[in-house]
C-alpha positions as CSV (number, residue, x, y, z in Angstrom):
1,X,0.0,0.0,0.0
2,X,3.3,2.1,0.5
3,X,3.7,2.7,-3.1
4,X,0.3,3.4,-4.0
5,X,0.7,6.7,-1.8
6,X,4.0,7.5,-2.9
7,X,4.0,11.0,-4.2
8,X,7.0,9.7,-6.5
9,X,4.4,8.9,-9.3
10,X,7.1,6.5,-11.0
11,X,7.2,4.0,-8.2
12,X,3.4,3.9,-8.0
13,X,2.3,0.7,-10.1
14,X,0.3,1.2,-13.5
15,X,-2.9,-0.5,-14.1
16,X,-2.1,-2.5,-17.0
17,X,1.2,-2.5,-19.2
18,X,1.9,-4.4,-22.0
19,X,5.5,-4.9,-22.2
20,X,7.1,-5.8,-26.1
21,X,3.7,-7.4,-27.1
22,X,3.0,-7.7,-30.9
23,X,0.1,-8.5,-33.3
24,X,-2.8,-7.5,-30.3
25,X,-5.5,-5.5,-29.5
26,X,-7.1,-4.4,-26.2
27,X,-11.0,-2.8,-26.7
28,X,-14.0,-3.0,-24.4
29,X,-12.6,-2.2,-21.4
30,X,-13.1,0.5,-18.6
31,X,-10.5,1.7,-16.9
32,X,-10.6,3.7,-13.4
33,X,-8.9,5.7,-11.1
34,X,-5.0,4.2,-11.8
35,X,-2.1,4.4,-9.0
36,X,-0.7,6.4,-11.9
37,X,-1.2,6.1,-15.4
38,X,-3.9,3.5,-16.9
39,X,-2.8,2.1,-19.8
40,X,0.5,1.8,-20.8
41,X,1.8,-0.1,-24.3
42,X,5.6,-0.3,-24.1
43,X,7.8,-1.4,-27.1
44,X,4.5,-3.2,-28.6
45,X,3.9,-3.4,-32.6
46,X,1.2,-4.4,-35.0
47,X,-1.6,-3.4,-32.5
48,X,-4.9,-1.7,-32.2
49,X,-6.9,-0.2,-29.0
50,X,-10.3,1.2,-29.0
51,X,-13.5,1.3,-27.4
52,X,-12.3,2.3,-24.6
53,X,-13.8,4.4,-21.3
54,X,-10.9,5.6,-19.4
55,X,-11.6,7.8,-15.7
56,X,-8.7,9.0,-14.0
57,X,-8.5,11.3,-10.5
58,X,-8.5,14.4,-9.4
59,X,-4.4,15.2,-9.7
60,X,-1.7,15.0,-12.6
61,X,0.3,11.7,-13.6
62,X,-2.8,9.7,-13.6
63,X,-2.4,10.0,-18.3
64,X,-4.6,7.8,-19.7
65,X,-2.5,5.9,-22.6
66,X,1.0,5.9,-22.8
67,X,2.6,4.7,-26.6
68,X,5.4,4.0,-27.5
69,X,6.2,1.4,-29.6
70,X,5.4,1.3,-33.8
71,X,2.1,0.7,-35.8
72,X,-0.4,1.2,-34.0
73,X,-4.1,2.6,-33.7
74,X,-5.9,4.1,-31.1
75,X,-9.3,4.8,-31.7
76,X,-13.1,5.8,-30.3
77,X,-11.7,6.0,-27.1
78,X,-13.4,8.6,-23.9
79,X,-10.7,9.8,-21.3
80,X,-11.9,11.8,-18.3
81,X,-9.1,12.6,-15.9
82,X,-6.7,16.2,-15.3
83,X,-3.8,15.1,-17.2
84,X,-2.7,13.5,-20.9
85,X,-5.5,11.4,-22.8
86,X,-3.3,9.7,-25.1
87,X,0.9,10.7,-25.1
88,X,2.9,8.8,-27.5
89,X,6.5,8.6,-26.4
90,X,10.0,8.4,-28.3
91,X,11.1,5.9,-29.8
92,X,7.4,5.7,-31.5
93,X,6.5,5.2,-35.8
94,X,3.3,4.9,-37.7
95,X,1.5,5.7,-34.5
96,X,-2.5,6.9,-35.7
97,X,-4.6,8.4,-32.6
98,X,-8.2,9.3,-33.6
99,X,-11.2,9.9,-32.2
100,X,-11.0,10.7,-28.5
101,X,-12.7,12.1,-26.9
102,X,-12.3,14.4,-23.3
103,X,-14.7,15.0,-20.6
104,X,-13.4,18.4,-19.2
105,X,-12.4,17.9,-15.0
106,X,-12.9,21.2,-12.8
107,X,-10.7,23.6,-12.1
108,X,-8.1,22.6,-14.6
109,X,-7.4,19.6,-18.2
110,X,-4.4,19.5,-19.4
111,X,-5.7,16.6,-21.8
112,X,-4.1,16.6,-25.1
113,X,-2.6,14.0,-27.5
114,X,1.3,14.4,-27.7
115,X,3.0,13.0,-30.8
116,X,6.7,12.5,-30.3
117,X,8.7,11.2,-33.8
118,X,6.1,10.1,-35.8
119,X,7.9,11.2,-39.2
């Protein structure tokens, strides 16, 4: 339970990761109210994620997918939460986000999509 409260938000445990994973999909899933962030697809190719409902807290680090990895497709995918919806990360290719959407939290949303090395 230590590390859940950690204010370090990299030693706080991520709700799922997908470590190297290729030829996959994830879709049909809810996800709420990560240690940190909610989805996270590291060093994965050929995949696809989409229909998706993600709900994060009330404070920032809490993103809702993390990329980074090469082709792959996000798609029809709702993110509520106060920080990134969808971030891809270097080294990332052929990386196509589309369709999210973002529910607005008070007081502040920093939710955007990031695209990092894409050319």
């Amino acid at each position: 339970m230590r590390a859940i409260l950690s204010t370090d938000i990299y030693s706080r445990p991520r709700l799922v990761r997908l470590n190297t994973v290729t030829n996959f999909s994830v879709h049909d899933y809810a996800l709420t109210d990560a240690p940190v962030f909610h989805l996270v697809l590291a060093g994965c190719t050929n995949g696809e994620v989409y229909n998706m409902a993600i709900r994060g807290g009330n404070m920032g680090g809490l993103d809702g997918i993390d990329i980074w990895g090469s082709n792959i497709h996000a798609h029809d995918i709702m993110v509520s939460n106060r920080d990134e919806c969808v971030t891809t990360k270097s080294p990332s290719n052929n990386i196509l986000v589309e369709q999210v959407s973002s529910t607005i939290e008070p007081q502040q949303n920093h939710c955007r999509t990031t695209l990092l090395d894409l050319l």
